[in-house]
N, C-alpha and C positions, 0 to 999 in steps of 0.2 A: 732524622737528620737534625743538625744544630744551624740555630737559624738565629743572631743575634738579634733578627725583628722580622715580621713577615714581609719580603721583600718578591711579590708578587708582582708583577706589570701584567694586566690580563689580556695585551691586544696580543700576546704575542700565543694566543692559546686557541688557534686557527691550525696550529700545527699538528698534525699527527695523535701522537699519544701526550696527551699536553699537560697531563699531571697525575697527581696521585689518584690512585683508582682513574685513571683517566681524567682526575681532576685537573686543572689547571690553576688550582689553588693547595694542591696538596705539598706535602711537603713534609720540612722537619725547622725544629725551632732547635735554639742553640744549647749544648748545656751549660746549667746554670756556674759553675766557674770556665723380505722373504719370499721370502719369495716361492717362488714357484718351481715347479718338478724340474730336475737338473738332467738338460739338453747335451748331450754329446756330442762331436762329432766324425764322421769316417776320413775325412781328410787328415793325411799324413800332418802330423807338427800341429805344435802348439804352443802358444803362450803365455802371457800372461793377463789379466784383467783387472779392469775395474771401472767405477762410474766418475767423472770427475770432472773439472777447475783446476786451478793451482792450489785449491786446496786442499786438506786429507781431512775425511768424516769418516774413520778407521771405525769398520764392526766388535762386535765384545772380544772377539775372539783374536784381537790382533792389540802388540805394545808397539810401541812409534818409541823410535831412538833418532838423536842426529850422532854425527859426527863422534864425538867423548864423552854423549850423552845418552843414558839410557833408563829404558823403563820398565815394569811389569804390565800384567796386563788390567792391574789395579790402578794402575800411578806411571804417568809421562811426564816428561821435562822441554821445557822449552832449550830448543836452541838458543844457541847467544848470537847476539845482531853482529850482524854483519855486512861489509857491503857485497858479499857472496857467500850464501848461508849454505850452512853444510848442510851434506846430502838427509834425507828424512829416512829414516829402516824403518819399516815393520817388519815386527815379530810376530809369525802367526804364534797363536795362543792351540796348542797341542791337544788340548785338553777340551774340550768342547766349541760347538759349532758345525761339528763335521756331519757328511750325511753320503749315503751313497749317490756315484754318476751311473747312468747307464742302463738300459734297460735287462730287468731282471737281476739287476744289484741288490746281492743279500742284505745291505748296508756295508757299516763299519762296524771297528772296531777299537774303542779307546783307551791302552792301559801306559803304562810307564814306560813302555818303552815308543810310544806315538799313538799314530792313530795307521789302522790297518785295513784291507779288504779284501776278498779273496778275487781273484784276476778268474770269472769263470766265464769270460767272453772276453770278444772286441768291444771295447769302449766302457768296458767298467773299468771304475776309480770311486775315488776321494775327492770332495769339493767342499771350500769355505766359502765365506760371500765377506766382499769389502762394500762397506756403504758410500754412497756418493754423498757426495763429488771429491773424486781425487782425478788428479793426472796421471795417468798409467805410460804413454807415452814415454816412450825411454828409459822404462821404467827396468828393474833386473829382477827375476825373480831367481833363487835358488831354493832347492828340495832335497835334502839329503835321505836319501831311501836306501831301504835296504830288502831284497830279494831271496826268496825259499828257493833251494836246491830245485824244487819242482819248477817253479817259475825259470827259474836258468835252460833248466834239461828244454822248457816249450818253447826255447828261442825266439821266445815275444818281445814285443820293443814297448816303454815307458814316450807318456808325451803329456807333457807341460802344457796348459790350456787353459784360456783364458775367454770368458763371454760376459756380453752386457743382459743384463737377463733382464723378461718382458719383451713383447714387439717379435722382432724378426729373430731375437736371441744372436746378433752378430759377434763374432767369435775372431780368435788369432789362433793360427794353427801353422806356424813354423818352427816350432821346438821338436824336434825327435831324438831320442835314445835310443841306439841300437842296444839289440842283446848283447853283443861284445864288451860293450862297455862294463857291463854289474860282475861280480863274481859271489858267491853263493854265501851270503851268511855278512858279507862284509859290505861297510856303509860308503855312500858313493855320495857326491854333491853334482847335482845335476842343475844347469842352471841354463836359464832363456832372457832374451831383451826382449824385448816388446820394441817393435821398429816399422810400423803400418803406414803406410805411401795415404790411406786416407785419412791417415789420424784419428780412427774410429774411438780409440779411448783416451781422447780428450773432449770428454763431457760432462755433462752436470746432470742430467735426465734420468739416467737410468744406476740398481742396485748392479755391481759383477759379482761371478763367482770365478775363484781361478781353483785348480787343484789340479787331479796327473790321474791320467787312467793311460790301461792296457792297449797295446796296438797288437792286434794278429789273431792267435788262436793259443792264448795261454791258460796257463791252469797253476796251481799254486796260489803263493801268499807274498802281498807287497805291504812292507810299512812304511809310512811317512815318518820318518824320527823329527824332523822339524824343517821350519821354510822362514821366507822373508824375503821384504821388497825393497828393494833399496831404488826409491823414486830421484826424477834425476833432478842432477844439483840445480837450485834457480838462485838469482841475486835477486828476484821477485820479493815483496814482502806481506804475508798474510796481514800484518802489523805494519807498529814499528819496532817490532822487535825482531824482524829480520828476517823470518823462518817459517813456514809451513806449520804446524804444529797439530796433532790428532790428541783430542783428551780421550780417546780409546772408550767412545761408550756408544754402543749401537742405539738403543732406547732410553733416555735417563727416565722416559714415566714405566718403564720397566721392571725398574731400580725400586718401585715405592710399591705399597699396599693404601696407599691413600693417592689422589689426585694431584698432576703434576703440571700446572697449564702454563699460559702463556697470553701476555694481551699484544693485540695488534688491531691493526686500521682496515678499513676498506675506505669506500671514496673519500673521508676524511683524510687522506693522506695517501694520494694517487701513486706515488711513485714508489711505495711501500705496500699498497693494498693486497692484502692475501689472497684478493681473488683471478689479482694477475701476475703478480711478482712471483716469478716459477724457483725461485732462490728464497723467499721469504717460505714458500708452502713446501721447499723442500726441508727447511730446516724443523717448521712447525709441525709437521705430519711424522716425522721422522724421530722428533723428540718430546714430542704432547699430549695431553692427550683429553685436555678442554682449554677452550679459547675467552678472552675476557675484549669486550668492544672497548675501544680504546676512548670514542667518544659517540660512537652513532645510536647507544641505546638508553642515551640523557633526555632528559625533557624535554629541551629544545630542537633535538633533532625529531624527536616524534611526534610531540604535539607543538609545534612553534604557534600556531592561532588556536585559539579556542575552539574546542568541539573537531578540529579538523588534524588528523592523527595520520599521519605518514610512515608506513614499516617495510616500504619498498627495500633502500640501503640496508637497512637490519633484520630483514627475513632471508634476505642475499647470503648475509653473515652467517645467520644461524642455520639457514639450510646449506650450505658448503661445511657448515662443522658436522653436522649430521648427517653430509654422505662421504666422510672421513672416520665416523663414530668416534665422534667427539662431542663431549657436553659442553655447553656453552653455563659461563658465572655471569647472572644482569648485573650490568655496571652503567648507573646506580640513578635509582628509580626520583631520592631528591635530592640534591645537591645545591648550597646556595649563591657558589660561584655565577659571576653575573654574565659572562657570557652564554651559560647553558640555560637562565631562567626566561622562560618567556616572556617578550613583551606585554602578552594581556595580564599575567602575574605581577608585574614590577607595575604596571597601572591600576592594579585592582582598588576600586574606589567603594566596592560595596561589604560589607560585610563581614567577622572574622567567620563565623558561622558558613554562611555562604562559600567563601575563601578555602574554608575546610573539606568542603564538599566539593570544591574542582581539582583539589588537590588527591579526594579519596577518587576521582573519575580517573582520573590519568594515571594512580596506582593499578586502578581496578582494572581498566579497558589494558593498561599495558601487559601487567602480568595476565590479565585473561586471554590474549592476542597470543601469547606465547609458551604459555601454558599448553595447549592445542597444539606446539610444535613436539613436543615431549622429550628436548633434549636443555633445557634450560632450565636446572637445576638447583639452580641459588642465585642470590639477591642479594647486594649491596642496597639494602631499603631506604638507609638513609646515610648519608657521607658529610663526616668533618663537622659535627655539630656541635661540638666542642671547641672552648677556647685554649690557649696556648697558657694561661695568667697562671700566676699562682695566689689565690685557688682558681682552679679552671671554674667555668661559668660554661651556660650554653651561650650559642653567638646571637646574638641582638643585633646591635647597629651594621654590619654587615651582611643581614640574612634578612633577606624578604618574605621567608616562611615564618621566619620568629615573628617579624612585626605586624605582617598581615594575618596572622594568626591570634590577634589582637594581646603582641608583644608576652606571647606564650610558648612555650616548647610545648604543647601537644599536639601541636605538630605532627612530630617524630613519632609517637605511638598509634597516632591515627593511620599514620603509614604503613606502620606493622600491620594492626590491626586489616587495614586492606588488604593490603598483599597477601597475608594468610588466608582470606576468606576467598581470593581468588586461587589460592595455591596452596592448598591445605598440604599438602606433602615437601614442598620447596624449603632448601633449610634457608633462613632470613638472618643476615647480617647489619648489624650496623659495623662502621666501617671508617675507619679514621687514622691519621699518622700521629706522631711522637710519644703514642700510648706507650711503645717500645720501652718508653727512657724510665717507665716505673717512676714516674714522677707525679703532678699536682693533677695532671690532667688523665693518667690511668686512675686517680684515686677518686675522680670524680666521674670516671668511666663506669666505676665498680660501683658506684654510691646509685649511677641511674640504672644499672643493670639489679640491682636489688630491689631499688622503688620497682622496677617493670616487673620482676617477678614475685613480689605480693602483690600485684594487684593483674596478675596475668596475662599484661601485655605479649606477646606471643613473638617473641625474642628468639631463636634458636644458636647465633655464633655471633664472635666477633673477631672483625677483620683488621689484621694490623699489618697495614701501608709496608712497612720494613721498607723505607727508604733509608740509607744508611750507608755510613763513611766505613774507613780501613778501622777509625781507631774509635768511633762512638757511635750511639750506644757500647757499653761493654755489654758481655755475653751474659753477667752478673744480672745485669739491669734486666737484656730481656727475658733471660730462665721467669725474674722474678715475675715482670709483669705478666708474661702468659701463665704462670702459675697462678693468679689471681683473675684470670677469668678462668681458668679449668675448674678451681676450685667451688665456682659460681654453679659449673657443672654445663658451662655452655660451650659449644664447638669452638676452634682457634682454626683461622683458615689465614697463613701470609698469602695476601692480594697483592703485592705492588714489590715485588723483590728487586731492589737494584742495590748494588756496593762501589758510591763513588770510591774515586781514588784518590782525585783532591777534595779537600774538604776548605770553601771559601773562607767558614766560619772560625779555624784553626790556626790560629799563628799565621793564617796567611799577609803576604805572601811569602815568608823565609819557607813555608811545609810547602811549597809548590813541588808537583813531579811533573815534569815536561817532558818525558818524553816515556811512553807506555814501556818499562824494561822491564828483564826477565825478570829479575826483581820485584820488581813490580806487579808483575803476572802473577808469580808465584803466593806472593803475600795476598792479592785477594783471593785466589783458590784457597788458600788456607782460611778465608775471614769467612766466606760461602761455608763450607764445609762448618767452622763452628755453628753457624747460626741453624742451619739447617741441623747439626746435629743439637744445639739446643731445644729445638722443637721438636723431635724425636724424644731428647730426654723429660722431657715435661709436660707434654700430651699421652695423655694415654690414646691408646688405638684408637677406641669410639668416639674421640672427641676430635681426630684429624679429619678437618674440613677439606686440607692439600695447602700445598706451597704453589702460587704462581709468579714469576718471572715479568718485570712492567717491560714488554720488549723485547725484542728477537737482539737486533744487530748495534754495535755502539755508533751506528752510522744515524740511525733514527731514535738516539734515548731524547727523551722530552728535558734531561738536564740538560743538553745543549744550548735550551734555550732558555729554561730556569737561570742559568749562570752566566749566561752571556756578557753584563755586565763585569761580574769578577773575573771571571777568566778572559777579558778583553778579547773575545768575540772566539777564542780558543776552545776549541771541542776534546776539553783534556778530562771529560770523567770517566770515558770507558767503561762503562759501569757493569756489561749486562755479559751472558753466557758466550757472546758470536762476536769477532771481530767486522767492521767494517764491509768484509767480504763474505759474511757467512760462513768464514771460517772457527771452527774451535777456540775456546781461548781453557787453560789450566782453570779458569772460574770453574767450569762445566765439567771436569775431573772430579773440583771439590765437591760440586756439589751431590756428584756421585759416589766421595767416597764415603761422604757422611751416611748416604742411604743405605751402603753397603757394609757400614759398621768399620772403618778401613781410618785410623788415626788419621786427625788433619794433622799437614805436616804442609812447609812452603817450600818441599824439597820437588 
């Protein structure tokens, strides 16, 4: 990020995810100019399903269109705003996701002309799964099939069916096709509303599958040549940009062969905490698949007095990610922001020596504490040790480690050195912003990572913040600087992924964008996708640490309150993968089509 001076206020970092790596001091400086086995049922009719909100969290296997807008099942487009936004289609995707319904279903069957199964009972079929939370309510499904001479001759009837799957598996079963309708060889558009007096699929809870199986005593062959849901019209707005919108990706850590995480809160920020917020853990479980503590695994929250170490809050964390099977990234073991250092630290009156030695306890006991949990796999060891200058320098007058370290940076190596000997296998990062810019302060990044490895400070990645605007860093700048630590031969892990949309620092205020448009949407899905595909291009495999995301929803980005000031108390950075509601935004398309090799494009 372009920071024209560090404009940091630290009371307001009580909030949530309060800054880089959970810093509260992080930031960027300016530039310098499934489910489960598919349940049928005997009751006549059916409909349609799914799990959902006003939102749409569309599975792989479906494109989202509105209105004159439409998509693959690569690439979706936002609706354009409105004060009554057109209707949302999915398009099921033909081509995979499908499985057999029914007991004793041979399967399917997936070639060019659909997807097929052989009708050799009651209640075999075809079934997709849409991921929650969508509103299915009102929703229309159509299925254009097409039936074997045999199937015709068995005078079996087709039924449209829709269930919430897990639990009681509750279902819609009012859609029936009689045999009369099909004729032998010729395609037919079969189609159901979804119109339930309980409103059972209007939820958020649960995954649905919808698809179409055999009613009676048939035999033959049915194919699904293609389907789609056309959910009903709202003036609702995911946004403000008017529309429902699905980025059509079931799993985006699916998408990767390296790690795909995400940082969030627990009791540091109640009303966001992942361990109640049932819309925070659906978005998180659904598209992650390791979590980064936003602030509860800093110094102060664990050790705030000397000798007396608290991991209540932060075993909570870590053991809820561990019965998700997910790894958890420490974030971050020193840090010298001054809300997180402890008071008996900021008082320390005895010794650098001594000093050094409470600081290797609290490395030691913390990574040893967790170490023993076996799903906390990496370390931000040390965070933002670097100054912003040109030439960068380490931070002195700001850093209670530098000065009570008897105005020394070894510090920072002594920390390594800890943390390794409690976690001989854990990869250790140090961990820092505006490295990105490949400027004074990556060069002096490079300079300390060389001194560490000749003299074998035990170093294994380093993590760059990726806090960053629509228009800077360029993509130039960051190929370059994560090229110069790969080259080093050490890991590149983005820890802190956000992409504002205004940039304070920028010609503002004439660059101001007020209001989140498609436009808008679409230009940062494209600026996501490059970045993400720059670190693709310039990592090799063995050196991808993963990309994490600072943040689920733009309802909780910690720029809100970073910017406060500039944006005159305006929550205009939108920054991260989820709108406001947990819904999709085009960022989380980009950043999948980059994974998928799929040109970035802001169409």
């Amino acid at each position: 990020m372009k920071f024209n001076q560090r404009l940091f206020v630290l009371s307001f970092l009580s909030f949530g995810l309060v800054a880089c790596g959970g810093s509260g001091g992080g930031g960027s400086n300016p530039p310098p100019a499934s489910s489960s086995a598919p349940v049928s049922s005997s009751v006549p009719s059916a409909s349609l399903v799914s799990s959902s909100s006003s939102s749409l969290l569309a599975s792989s296997s479906i494109a989202v269109t509105s209105s004159s807008l439409s998509s693959s099942s690569s690439s979706s487009e936002l609706a354009s705003s409105s004060s009554s936004a057109a209707p949302v289609v999915m398009v099921l995707d033909m081509t995979t996701g499908w499985r057999g319904n029914g007991t004793d279903n041979s399967g399917v069957n997936v070639n060019s002309d659909g997807v097929s199964f052989t009708a050799s009972g009651d209640n075999i079929g075809a079934v997709t799964d849409l991921a929650k939370p969508i509103q299915l309510e009102d929703a229309v499904v159509e299925m254009v099939v097409n039936v074997s001479a045999e199937f015709k001759a068995s005078g079996a009837n087709l039924q449209i069916f829709a269930q919430i799957k897990g639990g009681s598996w509750a279902g819609e079963w009012n859609c029936w096709s009689g045999n009369e309708l099909f004729t032998a060889g010729t395609d037919i558009t079969l189609t159901c509303t979804i119109n339930e007096d309980d409103k059972k699929f209007n939820q958020t809870d649960s995954d649905v599958q919808i698809g179409i199986q055999a009613k009676g005593t048939p035999t033959g062959t049915v194919t699904i040549k293609s389907g789609k849901v056309t959910l009903k019209q709202t003036a609702s707005s995911s946004s403000s940009t008017g529309s429902v919108y699905s980025a059509n990706v079931n799993r985006l850590s699916e998408l990767a062969d390296f790690t795909i995480g995400v940082a969030v809160s627990n009791n540091d920020s109640p009303a966001y905490n992942i361990l109640t917020n049932a819309s925070e853990k659906a978005v998180v479980e659904k598209h992650f698949e390791q979590m980064t503590a936003g602030n509860i695994m800093k110094m102060s929250y664990l050790q705030n007095t000397q000798g007396t170490f608290t991991f209540a809050n932060a075993d909570a964390f870590v053991d809820y990610a561990a019965s998700k099977n997910m790894t958890v990234h420490g974030h971050a073991l020193v840090w010298h922001s001054d809300y997180q250092v402890p008071q008996f630290m900021k008082n320390w009156s005895g010794s650098a020596a001594d000093f050094i030695t409470a600081l290797k306890t609290h490395v030691t006991t913390v990574v040893d504490h967790f170490e023993a949990k076996g799903n906390v796999v990496s370390w931000d060891v040390v965070n933002e040790a670097l100054t912003d200058g040109s030439p960068s320098t380490f931070r002195a007058d700001d850093s209670i480690f530098y000065k009570k370290s008897g105005n020394s940076a070894v510090y920072i190596e002594e920390a390594f050195k800890a943390a390794r000997a409690a976690a001989p296998t854990a990869t250790l990062y140090y961990n820092d912003y505006n490295i990105d810019q490949n400027n004074a302060k990556t060069t002096r990044l490079i300079e300390m990572i060389t001194d560490f490895q000749a003299r074998d400070i035990p170093i294994d990645g380093v993590g760059f913040q990726m806090h960053v605007f629509m228009d800077y860093p360029s993509i130039d700048s960051i190929s370059n600087a994560i090229k110069k630590v790969v080259n080093k031969g050490l890991k590149v892990k983005i820890t802190e992924l956000d992409v504002s949309i205004n940039n304070p620092y920028g010609n503002w205020p004439a660059s101001k964008v007020a209001s989140f448009t498609q436009a808008s949407a679409l230009d940062q899905k494209k600026r996501y996708c490059e970045i993400v595909k720059a670190y693709l291009d310039n990592v090799p495999a063995a050196q991808r640490g993963g990309i994490s995301v600072w943040g689920t929803t733009d309802a909780n980005t910690w720029l809100n309150d970073l910017y406060k000031t500039q944006f005159n108390n305006e929550k205009i950075s939108w920054p991260l993968l989820f709108d406001n509601n947990y819904n999709d935004k085009p960022a989380l398309r980009g950043f999948a089509d980059a994974l998928q090799g799929i040109p970035c494009t802001n169409l």
